[in-house]
C-alpha positions in Angstrom: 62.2 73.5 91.7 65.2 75.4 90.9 68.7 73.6 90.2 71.5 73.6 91.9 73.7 75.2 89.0 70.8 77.9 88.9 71.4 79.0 92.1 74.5 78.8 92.4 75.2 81.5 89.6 72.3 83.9 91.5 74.3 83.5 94.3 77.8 84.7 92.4 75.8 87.4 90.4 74.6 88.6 94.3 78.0 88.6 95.3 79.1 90.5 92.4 76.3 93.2 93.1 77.0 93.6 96.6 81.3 93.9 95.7 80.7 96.6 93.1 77.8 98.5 94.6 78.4 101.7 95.2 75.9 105.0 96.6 73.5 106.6 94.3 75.7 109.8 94.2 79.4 107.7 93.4 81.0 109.1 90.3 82.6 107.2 87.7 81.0 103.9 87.6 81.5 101.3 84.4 79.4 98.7 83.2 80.3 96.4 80.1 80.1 92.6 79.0 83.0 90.4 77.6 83.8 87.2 76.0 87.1 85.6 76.1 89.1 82.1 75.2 91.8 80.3 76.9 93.4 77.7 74.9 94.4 75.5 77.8 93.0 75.0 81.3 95.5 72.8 83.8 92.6 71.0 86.4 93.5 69.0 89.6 90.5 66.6 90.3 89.3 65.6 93.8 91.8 63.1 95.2 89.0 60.7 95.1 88.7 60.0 91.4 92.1 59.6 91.1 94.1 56.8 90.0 96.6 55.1 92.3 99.9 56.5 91.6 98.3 59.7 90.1 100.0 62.3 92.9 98.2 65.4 92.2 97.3 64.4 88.8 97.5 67.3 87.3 96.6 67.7 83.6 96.2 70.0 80.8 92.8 70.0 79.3 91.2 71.6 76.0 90.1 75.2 74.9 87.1 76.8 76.9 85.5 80.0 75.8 83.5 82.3 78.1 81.3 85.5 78.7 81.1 87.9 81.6 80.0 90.9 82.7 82.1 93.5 85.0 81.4 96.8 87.0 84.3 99.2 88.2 83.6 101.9 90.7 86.0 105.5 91.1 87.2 104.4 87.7 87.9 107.6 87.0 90.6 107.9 89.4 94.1 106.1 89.5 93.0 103.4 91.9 89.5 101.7 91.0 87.5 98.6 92.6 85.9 95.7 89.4 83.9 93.1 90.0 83.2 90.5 87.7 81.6 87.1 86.7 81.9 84.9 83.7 80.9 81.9 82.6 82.5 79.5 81.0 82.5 76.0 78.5 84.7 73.9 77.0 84.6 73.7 73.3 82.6 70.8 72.4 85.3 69.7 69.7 87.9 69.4 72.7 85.6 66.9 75.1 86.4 63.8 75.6 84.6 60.9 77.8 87.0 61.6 80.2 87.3 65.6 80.7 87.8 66.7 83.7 86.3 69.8 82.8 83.1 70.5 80.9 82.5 74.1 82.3 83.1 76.8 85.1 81.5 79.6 86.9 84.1 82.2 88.2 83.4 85.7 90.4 86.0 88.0 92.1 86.8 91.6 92.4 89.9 93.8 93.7 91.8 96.2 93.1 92.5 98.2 89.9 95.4 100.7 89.0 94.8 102.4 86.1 97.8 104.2 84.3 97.7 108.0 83.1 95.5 109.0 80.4 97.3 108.6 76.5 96.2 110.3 73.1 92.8 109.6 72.6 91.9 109.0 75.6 93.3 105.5 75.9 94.3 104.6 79.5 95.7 101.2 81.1 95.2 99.1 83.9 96.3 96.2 86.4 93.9 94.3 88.2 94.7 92.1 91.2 91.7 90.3 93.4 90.4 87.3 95.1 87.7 85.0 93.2 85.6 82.2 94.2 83.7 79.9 92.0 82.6 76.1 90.8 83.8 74.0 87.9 82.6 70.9 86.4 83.5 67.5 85.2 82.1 64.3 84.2 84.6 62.3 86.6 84.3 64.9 89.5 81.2 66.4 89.4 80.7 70.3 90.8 83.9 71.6 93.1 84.3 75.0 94.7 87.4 76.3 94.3 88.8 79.9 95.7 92.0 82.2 94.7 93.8 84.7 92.4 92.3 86.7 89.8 95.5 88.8 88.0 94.8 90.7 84.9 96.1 93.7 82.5 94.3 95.0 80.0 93.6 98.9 78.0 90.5 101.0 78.0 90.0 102.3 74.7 87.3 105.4 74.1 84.6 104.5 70.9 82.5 107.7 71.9 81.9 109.8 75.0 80.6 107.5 76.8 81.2 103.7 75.5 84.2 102.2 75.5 86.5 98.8 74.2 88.4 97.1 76.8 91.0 94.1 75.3 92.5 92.4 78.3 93.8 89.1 79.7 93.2 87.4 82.8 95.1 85.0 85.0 93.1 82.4 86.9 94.3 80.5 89.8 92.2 78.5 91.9 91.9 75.4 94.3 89.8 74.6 97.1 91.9 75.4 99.7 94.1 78.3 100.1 97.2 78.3 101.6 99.5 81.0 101.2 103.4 79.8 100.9 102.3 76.0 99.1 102.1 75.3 95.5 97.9 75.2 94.7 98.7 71.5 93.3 99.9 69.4 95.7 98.6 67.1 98.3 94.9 65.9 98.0 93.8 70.3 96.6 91.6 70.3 93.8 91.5 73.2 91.3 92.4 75.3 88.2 94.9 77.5 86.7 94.4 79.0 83.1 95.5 82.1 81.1 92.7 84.0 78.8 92.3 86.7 76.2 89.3 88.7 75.7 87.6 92.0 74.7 84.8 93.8 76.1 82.4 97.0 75.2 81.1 98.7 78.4 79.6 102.0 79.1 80.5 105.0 81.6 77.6 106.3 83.8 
């Protein structure tokens, strides 16, 4: 029988297909991997494992590295569309019996504004989009969570058609949106966290 944590990352990597997939004949489509560390992760846990006198309970917990893969469509022009999905852990030195979070599944896509074309070949972008995803934790089990994906980042040309890609991303999540409120207040659940990564892709 297949797990629950096995389908729900076929279900993310299905929604990342369908966001990036683009006609036989589309120009300009990239495909690379990534890994990528964030040193802190602030996690909101269900109101229900909570403490009394908590609030929102809001707390800072350890490092969590991840890998991914992304796909960008028309990236050749100023204004692109990426999709991605990563995975993530926490570092097992940073657990505790406690943690609210062990690990996290993460997919979005948007929009990306790539800046002009430098010496070498080296161009930069902005990406903003919406994600959707699940994270984990001994005292709150699996929670979906739904927001912001932010990033910025610089394309870098290794040959004609591979390329490097350092970037950073900012994650901001809960599990309910509502636009004009602070994600961590009330009885929401969720995650915000900065990372730093690179990735290698390929231009088809």
């Amino acid at each position: 029988m297949t797990s629950p944590n096995r389908r729900w990352r076929g279900r993310l990597l299905l929604a990342l297909l369908f966001l990036t997939w683009t006609p036989l004949h589309a120009q300009d489509l990239e495909l690379g991997g990534n890994a990528a560390f964030a040193g802190k992760v602030v996690v909101t846990p269900p109101r229900d494992v909570r403490s009394p006198g908590q609030g929102n309970a809001a707390v800072s917990e350890g490092a969590v590295v991840g890998v991914g893969v992304e796909a960008c469509s028309w990236c050749g022009n100023r204004f692109a569309l990426f999709g991605e999905y990563s995975h993530w852990a926490r570092l097992q030195s940073s657990r505790s019996a406690t943690s609210r979070l062990t690990g996290m599944d993460i997919a979005g896509g948007g929009l990306r504004t790539q800046g002009p074309t430098l010496l070498g070949g080296i161009r930069s972008f902005v990406d903003v989009g919406l994600g959707v995803g699940r994270y984990r934790g001994l005292q709150s089990g699996e929670n979906k969570v739904y927001g912001f994906i932010a990033g910025y980042g610089v394309i870098i040309p290794i040959s004609d058609r591979w390329y490097a890609r350092p970037q950073s991303r900012l994650y901001l999540m809960a599990d309910r949106i509502c636009f004009g409120c602070p994600f961590f207040l009330g009885d929401s659940r969720g995650l915000i966290f900065l990372s730093a990564g690179v990735g290698v892709g390929i231009g088809l």
